[in-house]
C-alpha positions as CSV (number, residue, x, y, z in Angstrom):
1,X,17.0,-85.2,-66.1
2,X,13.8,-85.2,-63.8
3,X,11.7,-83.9,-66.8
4,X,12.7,-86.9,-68.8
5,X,12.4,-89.3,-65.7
6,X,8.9,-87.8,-65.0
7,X,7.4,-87.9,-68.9
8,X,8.5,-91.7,-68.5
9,X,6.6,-92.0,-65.2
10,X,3.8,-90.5,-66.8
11,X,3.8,-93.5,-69.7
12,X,4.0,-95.9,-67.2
13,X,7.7,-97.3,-67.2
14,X,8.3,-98.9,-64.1
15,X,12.2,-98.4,-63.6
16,X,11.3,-94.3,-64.0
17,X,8.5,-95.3,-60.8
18,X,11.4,-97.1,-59.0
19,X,13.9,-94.3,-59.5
20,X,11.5,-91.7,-58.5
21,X,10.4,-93.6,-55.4
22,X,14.0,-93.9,-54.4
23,X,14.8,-90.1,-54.6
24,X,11.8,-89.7,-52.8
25,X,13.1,-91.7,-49.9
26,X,16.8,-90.5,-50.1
27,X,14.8,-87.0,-49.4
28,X,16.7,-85.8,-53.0
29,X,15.6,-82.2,-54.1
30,X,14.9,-83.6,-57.7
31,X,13.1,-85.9,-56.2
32,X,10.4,-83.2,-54.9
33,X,11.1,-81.7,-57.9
34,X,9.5,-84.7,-59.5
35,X,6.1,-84.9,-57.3
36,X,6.0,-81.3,-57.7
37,X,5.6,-81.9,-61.6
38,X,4.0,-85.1,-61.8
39,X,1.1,-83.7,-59.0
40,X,-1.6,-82.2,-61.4
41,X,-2.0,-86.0,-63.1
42,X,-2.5,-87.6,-59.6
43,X,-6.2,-88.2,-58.0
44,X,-7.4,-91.0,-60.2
45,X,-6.3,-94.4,-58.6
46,X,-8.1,-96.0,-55.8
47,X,-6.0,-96.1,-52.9
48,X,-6.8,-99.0,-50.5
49,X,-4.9,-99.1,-47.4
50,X,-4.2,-102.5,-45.0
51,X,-3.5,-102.6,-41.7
52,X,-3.6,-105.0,-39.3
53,X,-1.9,-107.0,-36.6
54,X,1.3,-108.9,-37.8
55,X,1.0,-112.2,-38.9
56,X,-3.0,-112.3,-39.9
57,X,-2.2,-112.6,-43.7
58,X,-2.0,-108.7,-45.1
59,X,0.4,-109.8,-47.9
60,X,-1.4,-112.9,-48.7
61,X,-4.4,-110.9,-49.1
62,X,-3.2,-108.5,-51.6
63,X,-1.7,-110.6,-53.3
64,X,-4.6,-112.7,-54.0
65,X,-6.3,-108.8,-54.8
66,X,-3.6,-108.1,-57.0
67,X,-4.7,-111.0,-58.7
68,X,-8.7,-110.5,-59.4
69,X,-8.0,-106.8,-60.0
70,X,-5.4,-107.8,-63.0
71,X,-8.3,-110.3,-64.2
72,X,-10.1,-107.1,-64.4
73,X,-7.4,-105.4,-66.3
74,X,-6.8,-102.9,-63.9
75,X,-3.0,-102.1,-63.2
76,X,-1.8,-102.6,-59.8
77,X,0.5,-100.9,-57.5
78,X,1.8,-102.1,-53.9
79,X,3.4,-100.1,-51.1
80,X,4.9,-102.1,-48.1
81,X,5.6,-99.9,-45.3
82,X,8.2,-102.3,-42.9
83,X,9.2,-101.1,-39.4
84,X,12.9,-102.5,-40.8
85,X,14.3,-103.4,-44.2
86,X,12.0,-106.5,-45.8
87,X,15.9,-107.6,-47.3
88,X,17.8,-108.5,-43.6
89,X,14.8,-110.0,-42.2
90,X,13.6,-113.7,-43.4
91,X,10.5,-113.2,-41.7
92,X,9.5,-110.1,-44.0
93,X,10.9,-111.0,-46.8
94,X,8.8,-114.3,-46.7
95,X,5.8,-112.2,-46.1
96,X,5.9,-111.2,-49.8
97,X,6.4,-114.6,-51.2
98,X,2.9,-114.6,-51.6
99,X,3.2,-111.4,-54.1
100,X,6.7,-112.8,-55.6
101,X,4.5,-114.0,-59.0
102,X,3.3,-110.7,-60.3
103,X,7.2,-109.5,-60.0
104,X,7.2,-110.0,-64.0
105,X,3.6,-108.7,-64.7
106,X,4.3,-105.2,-66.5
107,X,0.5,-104.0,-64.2
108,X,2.0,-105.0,-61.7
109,X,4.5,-102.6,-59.3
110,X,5.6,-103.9,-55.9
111,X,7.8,-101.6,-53.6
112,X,8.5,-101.8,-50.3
113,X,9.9,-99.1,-48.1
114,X,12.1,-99.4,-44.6
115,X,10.9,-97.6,-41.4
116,X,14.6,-96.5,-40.2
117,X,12.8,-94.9,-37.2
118,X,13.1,-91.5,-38.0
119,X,9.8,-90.2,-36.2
120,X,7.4,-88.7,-39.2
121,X,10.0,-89.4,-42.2
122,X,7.9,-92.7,-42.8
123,X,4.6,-90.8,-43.2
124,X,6.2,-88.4,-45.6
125,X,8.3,-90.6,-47.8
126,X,5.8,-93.1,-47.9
127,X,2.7,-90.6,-49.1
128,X,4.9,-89.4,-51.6
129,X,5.4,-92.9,-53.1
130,X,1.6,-93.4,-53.4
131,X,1.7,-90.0,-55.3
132,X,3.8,-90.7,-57.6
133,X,2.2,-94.9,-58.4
134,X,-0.9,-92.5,-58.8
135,X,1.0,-90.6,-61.4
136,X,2.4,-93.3,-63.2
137,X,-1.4,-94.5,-64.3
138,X,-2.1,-97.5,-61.8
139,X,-5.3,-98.2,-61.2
140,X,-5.5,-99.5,-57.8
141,X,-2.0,-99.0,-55.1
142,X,-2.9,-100.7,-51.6
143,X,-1.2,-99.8,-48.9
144,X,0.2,-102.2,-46.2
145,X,1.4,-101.6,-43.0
146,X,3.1,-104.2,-40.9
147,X,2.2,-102.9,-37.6
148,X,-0.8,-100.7,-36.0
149,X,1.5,-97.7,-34.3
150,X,0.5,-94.2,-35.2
151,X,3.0,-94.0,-38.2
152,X,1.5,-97.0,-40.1
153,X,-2.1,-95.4,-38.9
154,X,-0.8,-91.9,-40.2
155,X,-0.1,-93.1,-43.4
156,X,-3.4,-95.7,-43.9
157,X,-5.9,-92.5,-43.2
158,X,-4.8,-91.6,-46.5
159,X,-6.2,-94.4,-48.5
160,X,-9.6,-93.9,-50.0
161,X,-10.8,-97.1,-48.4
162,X,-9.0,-98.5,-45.2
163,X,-9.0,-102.9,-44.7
164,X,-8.9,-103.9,-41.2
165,X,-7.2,-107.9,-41.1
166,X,-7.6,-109.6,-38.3
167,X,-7.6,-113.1,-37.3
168,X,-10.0,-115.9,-35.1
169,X,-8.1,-116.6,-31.9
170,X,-6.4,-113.2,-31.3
171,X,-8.1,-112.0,-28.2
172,X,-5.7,-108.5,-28.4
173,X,-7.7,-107.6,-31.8
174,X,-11.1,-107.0,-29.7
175,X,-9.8,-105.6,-27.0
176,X,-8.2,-103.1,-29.7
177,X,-11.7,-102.8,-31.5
178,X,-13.2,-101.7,-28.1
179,X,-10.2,-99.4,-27.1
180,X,-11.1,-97.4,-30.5
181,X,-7.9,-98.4,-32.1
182,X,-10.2,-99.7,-34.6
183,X,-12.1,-96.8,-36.1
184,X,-10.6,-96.1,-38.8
185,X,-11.7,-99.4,-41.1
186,X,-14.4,-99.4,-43.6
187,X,-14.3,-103.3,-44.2
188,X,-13.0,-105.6,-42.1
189,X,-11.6,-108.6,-43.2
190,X,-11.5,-111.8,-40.6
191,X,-8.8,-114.1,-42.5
192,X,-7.7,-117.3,-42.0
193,X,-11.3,-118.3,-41.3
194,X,-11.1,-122.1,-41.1
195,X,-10.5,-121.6,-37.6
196,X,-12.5,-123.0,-35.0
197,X,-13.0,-120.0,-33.4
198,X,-13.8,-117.3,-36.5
199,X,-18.2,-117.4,-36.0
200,X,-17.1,-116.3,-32.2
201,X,-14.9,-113.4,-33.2
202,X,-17.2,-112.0,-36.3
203,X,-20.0,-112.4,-33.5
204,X,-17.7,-110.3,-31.0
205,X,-17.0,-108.2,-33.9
206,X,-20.4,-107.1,-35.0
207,X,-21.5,-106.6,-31.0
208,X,-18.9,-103.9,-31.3
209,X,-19.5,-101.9,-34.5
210,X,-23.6,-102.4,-33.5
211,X,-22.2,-100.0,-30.6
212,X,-21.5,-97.6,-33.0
213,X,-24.3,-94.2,-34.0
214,X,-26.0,-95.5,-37.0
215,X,-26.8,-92.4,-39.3
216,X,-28.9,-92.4,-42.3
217,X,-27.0,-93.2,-45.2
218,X,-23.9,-93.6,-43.0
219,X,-21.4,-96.8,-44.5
220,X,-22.0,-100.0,-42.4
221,X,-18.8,-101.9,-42.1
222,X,-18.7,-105.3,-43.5
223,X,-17.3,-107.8,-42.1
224,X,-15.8,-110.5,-44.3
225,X,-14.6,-113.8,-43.8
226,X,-11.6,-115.5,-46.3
227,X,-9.4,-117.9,-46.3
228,X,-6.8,-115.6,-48.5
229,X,-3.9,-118.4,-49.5
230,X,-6.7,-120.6,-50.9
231,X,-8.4,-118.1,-52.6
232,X,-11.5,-118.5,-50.6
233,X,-14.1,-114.9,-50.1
234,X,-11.2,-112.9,-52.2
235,X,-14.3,-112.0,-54.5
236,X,-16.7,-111.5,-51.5
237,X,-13.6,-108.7,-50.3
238,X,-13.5,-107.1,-54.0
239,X,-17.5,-106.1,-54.0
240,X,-16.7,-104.8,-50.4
241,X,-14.1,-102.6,-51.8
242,X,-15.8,-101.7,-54.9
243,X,-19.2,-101.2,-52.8
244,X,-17.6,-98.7,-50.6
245,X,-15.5,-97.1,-53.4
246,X,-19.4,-96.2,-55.2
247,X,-20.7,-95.4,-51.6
248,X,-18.4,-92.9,-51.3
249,X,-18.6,-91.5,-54.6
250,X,-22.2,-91.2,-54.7
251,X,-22.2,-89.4,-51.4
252,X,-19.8,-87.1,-51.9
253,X,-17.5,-88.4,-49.7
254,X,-14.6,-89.5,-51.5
255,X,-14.1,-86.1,-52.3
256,X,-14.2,-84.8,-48.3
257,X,-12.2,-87.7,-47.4
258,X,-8.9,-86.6,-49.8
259,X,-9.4,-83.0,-48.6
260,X,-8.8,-83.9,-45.2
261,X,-6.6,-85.6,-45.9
262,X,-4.7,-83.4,-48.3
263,X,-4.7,-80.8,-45.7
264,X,-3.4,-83.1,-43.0
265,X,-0.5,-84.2,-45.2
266,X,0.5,-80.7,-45.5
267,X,0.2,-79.8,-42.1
268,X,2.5,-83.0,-41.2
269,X,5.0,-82.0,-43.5
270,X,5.5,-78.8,-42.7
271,X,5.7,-79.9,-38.9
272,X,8.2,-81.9,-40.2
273,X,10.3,-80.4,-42.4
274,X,10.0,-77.4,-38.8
275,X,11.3,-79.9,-36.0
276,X,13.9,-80.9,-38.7
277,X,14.8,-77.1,-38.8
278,X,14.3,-76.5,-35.7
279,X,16.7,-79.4,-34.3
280,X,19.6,-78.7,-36.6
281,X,19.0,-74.8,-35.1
282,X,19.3,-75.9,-31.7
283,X,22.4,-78.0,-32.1
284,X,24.5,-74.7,-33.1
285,X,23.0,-72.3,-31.3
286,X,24.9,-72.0,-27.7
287,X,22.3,-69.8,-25.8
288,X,19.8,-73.0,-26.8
289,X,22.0,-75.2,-25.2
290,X,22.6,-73.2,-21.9
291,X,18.7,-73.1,-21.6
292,X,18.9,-76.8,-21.9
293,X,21.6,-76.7,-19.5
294,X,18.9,-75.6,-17.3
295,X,16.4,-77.8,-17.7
296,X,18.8,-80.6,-16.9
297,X,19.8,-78.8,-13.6
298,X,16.1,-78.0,-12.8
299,X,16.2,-74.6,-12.9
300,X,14.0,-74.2,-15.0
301,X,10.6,-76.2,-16.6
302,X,10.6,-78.1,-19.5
303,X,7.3,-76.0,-21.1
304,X,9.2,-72.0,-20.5
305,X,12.3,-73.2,-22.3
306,X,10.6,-74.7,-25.5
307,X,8.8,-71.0,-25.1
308,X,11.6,-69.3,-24.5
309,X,13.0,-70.9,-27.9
310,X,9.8,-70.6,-30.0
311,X,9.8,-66.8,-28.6
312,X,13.6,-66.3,-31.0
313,X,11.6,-66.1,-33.6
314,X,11.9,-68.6,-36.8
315,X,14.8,-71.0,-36.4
């Protein structure tokens, strides 16, 4: 019963969390039904999202973060967002080795969740996840992303406070910093940093965000170096996050931040949830297909027949 299986969310019991995640992701009604009852008592963790290049140490990270925050006492929650399933890859599944010993701490919920490539069902699945670890009383749920494509950044610029991880000797993660790729972080985090080359790139680094309009009162990134599998400048990263977390608060911010990002969650779902609509419309509807017909044959333009179809009315 999805009142049942949301009360027990609400008091914490990880297998309810689990099963709600997974009706989440199999897009089940009851499911919905869930967030839709569990929503009011969401708002109160702090989400932190990841992202990053592959291979510069994400899951090592938080899981040396998992571990200070549950010195703190704070229950944790992680989301692993995957371009493919973490179980048929070695590679991926390694990746989380370095989370593997707070499988049995009760504060401590690890998920992760497959990208089967359908365009925008990541983003929507995924948010709704965070929701519901929200719900069930964790403190803190980071967010990782595997990649840096727009679905991973979609779903990171919904965490309160967004981790850039990068590593010395990758001349791609500058080049990305200057493109603009890289505007989205509030602390960055140079990992691995017993490499030779890790003074050059926080140099390179902080030419780049000194590039950037400095307001009054406006955050300044920081840019912290930590050798993550040794423990090494984990606590230096913790009073980043927390610094930014009581920045944020104490400007008002925090509060601006979730709006916008409330309101672009609804607008991408109901874009969504529309294309879905839309394409199951078009697959039975013959006059769509003869205008398709059309396009293929060049008579006529891509942009009139997608206006000819929006003009039907609502599909």
């Amino acid at each position: 019963m999805p009142n049942d299986l949301a009360q027990r969310l609400l008091d914490g019991d990880k297998r309810a969390l689990a099963r709600a995640i997974s009706l989440v992701e199999d897009d089940d009604p009851a499911g919905w039904e869930l967030v839709r009852e569990v929503y009011p008592q969401t708002g109160r963790a702090a989400v932190i999202g990841f992202t990053g290049p592959p291979g510069v140490g994400k899951s090592t990270l938080i899981g040396a973060l998992t571990k200070a925050e549950r010195a703190k006492e704070r229950d944790v929650a992680v989301l692993s967002i995957d371009p493919s399933s973490p179980f048929t890859h070695g590679a991926l599944l390694g990746d989380r080795i370095r989370l593997s010993e707070h499988f049995l701490d009760p504060g401590v919920f690890i998920r992760s969740m497959a990208n089967r490539g359908a365009l925008g069902g990541l983003s929507e699945a995924a948010l709704q996840a965070a929701l519901l670890m929200d719900a069930a009383g964790k403190d803190v749920v980071f967010l990782e992303t595997v990649g840096v494509g727009q679905a991973e950044v979609d779903v990171i610029d919904h965490a309160d406070t967004v981790v850039l991880v990068l590593q010395p000797g990758s001349g791609d993660s500058i080049q990305a910093l200057k493109a603009g790729v890289m505007e989205i972080p509030d602390v960055i985090v140079v990992n691995k940093a017993d490499h030779p080359l890790t003074d050059t790139m926080i140099r390179e680094i902080r030419g780049v965000l000194a590039l950037a309009p400095h307001e009054e009162g406006r955050w300044r990134i920081p840019v912290v170096r930590a050798e993550a599998a040794r423990g090494t400048g984990v606590e230096e990263v913790v009073e980043a996050l927390d610094a930014h977390r009581a920045h944020i608060e104490a400007e008002g911010t925090l509060l601006e931040r979730r709006r916008r990002n409330l309101m672009n969650e609804v607008l991408a779902l109901a874009t969504f949830r529309l294309r879905r609509r839309l394409e199951a419309s078009v697959r039975e509807d013959a006059d769509v297909q003869k205008l398709l017909d059309q396009v293929v044959e060049r008579r006529l333009d891509p942009a009139s027949a997608a206006g000819s179809i929006l003009e039907r009315g609502d599909p």
